[in-house]
C-alpha positions as CSV (number, residue, x, y, z in Angstrom):
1,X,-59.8,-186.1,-113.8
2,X,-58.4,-182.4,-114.5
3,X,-56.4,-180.9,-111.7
4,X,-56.3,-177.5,-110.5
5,X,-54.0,-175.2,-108.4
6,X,-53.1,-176.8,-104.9
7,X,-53.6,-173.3,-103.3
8,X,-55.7,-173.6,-101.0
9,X,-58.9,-172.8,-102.8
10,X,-58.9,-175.9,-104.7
11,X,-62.4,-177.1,-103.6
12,X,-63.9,-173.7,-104.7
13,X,-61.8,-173.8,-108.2
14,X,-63.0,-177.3,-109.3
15,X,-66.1,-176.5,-108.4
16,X,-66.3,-173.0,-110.5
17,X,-64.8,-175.1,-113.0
18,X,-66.9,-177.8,-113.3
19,X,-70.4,-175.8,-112.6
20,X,-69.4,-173.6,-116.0
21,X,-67.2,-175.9,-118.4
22,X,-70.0,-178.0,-119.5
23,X,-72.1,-174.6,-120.5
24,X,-69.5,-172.2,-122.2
25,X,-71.3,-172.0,-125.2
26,X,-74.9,-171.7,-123.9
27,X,-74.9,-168.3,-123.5
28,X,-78.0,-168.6,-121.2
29,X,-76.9,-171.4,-119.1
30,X,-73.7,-169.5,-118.6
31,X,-75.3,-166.6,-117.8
32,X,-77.7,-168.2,-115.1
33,X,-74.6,-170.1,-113.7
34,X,-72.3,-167.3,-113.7
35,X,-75.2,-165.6,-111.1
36,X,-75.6,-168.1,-108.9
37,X,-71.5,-168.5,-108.2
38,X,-71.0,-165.0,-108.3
39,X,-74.3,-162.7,-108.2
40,X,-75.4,-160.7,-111.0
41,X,-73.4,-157.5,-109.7
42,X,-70.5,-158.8,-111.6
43,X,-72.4,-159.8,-114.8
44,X,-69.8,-157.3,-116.5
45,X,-66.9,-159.6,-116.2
46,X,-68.9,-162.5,-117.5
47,X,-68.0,-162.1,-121.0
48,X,-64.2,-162.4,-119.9
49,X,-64.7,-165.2,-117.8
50,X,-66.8,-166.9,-120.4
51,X,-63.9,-166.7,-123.1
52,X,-61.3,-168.0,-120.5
53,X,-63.2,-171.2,-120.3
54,X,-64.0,-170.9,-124.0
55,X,-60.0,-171.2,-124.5
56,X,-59.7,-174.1,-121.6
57,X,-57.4,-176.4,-123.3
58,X,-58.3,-180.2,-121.4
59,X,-55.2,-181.5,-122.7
60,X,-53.3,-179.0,-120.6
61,X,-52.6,-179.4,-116.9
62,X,-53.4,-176.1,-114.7
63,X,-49.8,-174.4,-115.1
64,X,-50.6,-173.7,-118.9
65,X,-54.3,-172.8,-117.6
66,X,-55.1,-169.0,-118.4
67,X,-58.6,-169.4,-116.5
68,X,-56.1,-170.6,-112.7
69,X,-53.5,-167.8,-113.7
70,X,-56.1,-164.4,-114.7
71,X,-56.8,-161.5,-111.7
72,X,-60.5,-161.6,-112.5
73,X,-61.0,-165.4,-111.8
74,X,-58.5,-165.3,-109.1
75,X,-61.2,-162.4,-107.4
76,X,-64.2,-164.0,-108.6
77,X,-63.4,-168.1,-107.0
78,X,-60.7,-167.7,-104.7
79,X,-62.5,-164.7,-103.0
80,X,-65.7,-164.1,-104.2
81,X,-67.1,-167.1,-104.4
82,X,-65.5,-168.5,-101.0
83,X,-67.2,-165.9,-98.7
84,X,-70.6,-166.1,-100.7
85,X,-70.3,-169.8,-99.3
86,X,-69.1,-168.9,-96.3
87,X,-72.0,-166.6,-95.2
88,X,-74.3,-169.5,-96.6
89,X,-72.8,-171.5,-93.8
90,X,-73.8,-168.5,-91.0
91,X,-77.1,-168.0,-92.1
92,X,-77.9,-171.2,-91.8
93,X,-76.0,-172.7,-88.9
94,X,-79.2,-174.4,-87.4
95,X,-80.1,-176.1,-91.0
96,X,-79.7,-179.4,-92.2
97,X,-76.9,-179.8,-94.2
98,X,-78.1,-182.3,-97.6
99,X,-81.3,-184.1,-97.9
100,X,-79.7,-187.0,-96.6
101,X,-78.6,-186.0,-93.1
102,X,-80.4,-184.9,-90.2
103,X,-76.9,-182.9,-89.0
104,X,-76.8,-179.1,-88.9
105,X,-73.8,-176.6,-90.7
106,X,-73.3,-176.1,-86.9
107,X,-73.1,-180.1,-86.2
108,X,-71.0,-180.6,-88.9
109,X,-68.5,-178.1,-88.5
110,X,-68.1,-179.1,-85.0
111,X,-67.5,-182.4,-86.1
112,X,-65.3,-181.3,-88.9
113,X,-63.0,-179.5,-86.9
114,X,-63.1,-181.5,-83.3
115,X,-65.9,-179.1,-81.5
116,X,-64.1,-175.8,-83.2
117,X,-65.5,-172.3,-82.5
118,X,-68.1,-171.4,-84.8
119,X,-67.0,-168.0,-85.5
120,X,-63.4,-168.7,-85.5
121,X,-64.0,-171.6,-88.2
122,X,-65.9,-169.4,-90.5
123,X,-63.5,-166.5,-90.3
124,X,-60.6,-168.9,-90.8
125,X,-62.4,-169.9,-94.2
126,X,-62.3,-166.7,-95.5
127,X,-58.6,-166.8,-95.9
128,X,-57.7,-167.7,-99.5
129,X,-55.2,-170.4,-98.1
130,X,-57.7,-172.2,-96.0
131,X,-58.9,-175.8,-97.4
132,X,-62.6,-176.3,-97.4
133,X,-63.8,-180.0,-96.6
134,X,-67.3,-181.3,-95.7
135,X,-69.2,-178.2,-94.9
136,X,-68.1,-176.4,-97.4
137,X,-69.4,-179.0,-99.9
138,X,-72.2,-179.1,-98.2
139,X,-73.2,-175.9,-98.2
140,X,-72.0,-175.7,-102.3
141,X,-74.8,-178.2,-103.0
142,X,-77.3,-176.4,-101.6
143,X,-76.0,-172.8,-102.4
144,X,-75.6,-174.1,-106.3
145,X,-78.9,-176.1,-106.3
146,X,-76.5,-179.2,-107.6
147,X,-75.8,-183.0,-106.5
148,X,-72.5,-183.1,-105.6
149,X,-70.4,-186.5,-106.0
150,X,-67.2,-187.3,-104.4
151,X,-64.8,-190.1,-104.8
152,X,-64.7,-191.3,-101.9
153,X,-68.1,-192.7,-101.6
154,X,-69.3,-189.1,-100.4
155,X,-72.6,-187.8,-101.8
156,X,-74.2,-184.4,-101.2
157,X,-78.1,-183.5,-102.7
158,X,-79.7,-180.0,-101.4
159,X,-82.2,-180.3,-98.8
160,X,-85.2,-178.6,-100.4
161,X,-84.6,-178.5,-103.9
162,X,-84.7,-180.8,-106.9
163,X,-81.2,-180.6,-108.2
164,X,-80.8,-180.9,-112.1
165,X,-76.9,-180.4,-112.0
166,X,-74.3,-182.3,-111.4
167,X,-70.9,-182.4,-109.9
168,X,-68.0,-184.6,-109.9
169,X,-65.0,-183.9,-107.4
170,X,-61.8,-186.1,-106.4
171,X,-60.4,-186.0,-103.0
172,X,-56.8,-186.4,-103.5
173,X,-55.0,-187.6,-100.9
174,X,-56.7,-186.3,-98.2
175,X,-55.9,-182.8,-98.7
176,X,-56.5,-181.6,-102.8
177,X,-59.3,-181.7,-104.7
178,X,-59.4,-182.3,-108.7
179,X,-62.5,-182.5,-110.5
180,X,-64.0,-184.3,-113.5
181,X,-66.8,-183.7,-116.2
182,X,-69.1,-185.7,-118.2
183,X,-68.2,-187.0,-121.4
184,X,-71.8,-186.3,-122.2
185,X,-72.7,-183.3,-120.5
186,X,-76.8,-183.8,-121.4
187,X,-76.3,-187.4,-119.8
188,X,-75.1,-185.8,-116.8
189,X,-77.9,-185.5,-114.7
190,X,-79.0,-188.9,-115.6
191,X,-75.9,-190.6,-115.2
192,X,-74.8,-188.8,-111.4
193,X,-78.5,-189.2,-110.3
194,X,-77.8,-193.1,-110.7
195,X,-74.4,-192.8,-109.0
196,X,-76.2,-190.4,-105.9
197,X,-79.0,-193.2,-105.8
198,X,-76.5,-196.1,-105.7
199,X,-74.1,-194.5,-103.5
200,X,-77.3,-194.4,-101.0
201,X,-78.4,-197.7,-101.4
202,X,-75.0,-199.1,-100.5
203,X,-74.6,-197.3,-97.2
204,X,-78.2,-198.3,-96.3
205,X,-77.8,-202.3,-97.2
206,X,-74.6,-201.7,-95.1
207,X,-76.3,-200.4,-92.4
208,X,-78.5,-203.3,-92.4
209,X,-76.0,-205.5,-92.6
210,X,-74.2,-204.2,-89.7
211,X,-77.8,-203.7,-87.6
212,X,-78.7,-207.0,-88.3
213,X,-75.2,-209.0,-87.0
214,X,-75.8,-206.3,-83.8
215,X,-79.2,-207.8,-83.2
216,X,-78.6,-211.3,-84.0
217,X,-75.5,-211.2,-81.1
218,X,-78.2,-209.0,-79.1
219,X,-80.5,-212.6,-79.2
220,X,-78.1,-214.9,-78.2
221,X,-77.6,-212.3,-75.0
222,X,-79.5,-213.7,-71.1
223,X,-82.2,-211.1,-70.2
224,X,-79.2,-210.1,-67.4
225,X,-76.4,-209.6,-70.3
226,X,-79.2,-207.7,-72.4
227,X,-79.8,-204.8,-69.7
228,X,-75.6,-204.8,-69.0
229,X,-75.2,-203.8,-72.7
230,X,-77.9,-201.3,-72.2
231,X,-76.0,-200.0,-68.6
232,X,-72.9,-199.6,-70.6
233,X,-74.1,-197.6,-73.4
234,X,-76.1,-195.8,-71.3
235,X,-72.8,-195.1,-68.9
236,X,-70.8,-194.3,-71.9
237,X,-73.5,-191.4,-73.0
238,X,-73.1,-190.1,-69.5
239,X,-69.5,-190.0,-69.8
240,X,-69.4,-187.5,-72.8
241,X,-69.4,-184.0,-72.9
242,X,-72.6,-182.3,-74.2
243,X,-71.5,-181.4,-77.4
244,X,-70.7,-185.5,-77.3
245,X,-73.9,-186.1,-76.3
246,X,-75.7,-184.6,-78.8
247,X,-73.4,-186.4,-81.5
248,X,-74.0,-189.4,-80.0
249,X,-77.9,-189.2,-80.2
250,X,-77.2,-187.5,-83.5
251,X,-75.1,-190.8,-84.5
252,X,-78.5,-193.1,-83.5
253,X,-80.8,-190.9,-85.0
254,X,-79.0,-191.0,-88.2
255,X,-77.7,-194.2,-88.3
256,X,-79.6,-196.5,-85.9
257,X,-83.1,-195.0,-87.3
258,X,-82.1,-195.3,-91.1
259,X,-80.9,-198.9,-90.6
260,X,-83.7,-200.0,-88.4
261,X,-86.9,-198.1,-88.1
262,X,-86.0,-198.0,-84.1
263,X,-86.9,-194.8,-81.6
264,X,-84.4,-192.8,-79.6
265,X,-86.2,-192.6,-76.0
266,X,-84.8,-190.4,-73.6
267,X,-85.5,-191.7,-70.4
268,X,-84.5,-189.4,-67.3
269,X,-80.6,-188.9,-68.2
270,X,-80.4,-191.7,-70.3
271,X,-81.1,-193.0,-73.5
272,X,-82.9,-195.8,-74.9
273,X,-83.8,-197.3,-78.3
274,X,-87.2,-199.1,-79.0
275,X,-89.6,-199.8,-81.7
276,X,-90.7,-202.5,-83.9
277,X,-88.7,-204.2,-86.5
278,X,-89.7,-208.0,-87.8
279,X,-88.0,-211.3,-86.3
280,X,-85.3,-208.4,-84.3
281,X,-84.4,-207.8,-81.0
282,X,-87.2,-205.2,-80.6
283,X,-91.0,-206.7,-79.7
284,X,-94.2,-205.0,-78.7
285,X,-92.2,-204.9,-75.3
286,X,-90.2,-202.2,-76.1
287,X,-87.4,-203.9,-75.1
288,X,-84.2,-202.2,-75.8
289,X,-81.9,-202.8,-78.8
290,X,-77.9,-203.0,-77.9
291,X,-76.2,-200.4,-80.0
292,X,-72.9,-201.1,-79.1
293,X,-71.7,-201.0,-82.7
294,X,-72.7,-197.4,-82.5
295,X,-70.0,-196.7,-79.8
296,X,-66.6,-196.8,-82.2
């Protein structure tokens, strides 16, 4: 793990970092990356940037860094690239954040920042002291075409693109972020495409897990207790606000429907969930699942 300056833009400097470290000597690779972080109107400080990271000593820490310290980088991460990710985020508001969630930038940075204005959030993360968090990686997946991988179980993929790069992240104590690179940098893809895949895997067998303890104690339930459950989910919905709401049905969509195959039904002012899943709670009835699990 190499650590970089705690300044606020540490997200976007680990990962400038990481995306061009592993390419400084392919001068092509280097060139295509340097584009995409930056855009190609400042191709005329690439060969300066590309010989800081030529001279980045991994044995050093990020005081005795040249590439944390110089104007030109400084411009080029802490400003440059940080807006060119912001106004990814406002163009695409209404979008789905990674290929594995159904939640929009607009969802997410409403959840990210307790139901935060939109415009103020974005504005605020234009200031070079303001941490980025979920969104922001997010929206760096997708803006840099690359599988994103944080320590903390955390995995971002684009939404409509096959991602060949790779990039590692820590989350340091809730508010810093380090970074790491592969020992083999051709193995890369390989190697984080196994740790994305796994990563995914676990939270679904989890999900399952947790589905299926929710429908065996939905089984043991009288058809009386069954439609309580269903009362007091469906009072709790009514209780939220509509940002809340839409969460909430978010929340089922996302997790109930991964874990289960089940069906969000509206139904009037409430919400109901049905389908078919084998030997569960839910038969060719349509009789509803309790997803009081879901609630916490």
């Amino acid at each position: 793990m190499y650590d970089v300056p705690a300044d606020g833009s540490c997200l976007f400097w680990s990962v400038a970092t990481a995306y061009l470290l592993p390419v400084i000597d392919n001068d092509e690779e280097f060139r295509a990356r340097f584009i995409q972080l930056f855009n190609e109107s400042w191709l005329d400080k690439l060969p300066h940037i590309q010989k800081l990271l030529q001279n980045y000593n991994l044995e050093n820490n990020y005081n005795n860094q040249s590439w944390y310290q110089d104007e030109t980088a400084q411009r080029l991460v802490q400003t440059l690239f940080r807006n060119r990710v912001v106004d990814y985020m406002r163009s695409r508001l209404d979008t789905f954040t990674t290929r594995d969630s159904e939640l929009t930038f607009r969802d997410l940075i409403r959840i990210e920042r307790n139901d935060a204005n939109i415009d103020n959030y974005l504005q605020g993360m234009r200031e070079l002291s303001t941490w980025g968090g979920t969104p922001e990686i997010a929206a760096i997946s997708n803006f840099l075409n690359s599988n994103i991988i944080v320590n903390n179980g955390g995995s971002y993929r684009p939404v409509n693109q096959n991602a060949s790069n790779n990039i590692q992240i820590f989350n340091v104590d809730g508010n810093h972020y380090n970074f790491a690179l592969p020992k083999n940098p051709s193995q890369s893809t390989t190697d984080t495409s196994t740790s994305v895949n796994k990563t995914i895997n676990t939270n679904i067998e989890n999900l399952q897990t947790t589905t299926k303890k929710a429908i065996n104690k939905y089984n043991a339930l009288s058809k009386e207790e069954k439609q309580q459950k269903l009362n007091e989910i469906n009072n709790h919905f009514q209780s939220l606000s509509e940002n809340d709401k839409k969460i909430f049905k978010d929340k089922l969509k996302t997790i109930g429907t991964s874990a289960i195959g089940a069906a969000i039904i509206p139904a009037g002012a409430k919400i109901t969930v049905s389908g078919s899943v084998s030997g569960g709670a839910i038969g060719s009835t349509g009789e509803s699942i309790e997803m009081t699990p879901l609630l916490s």
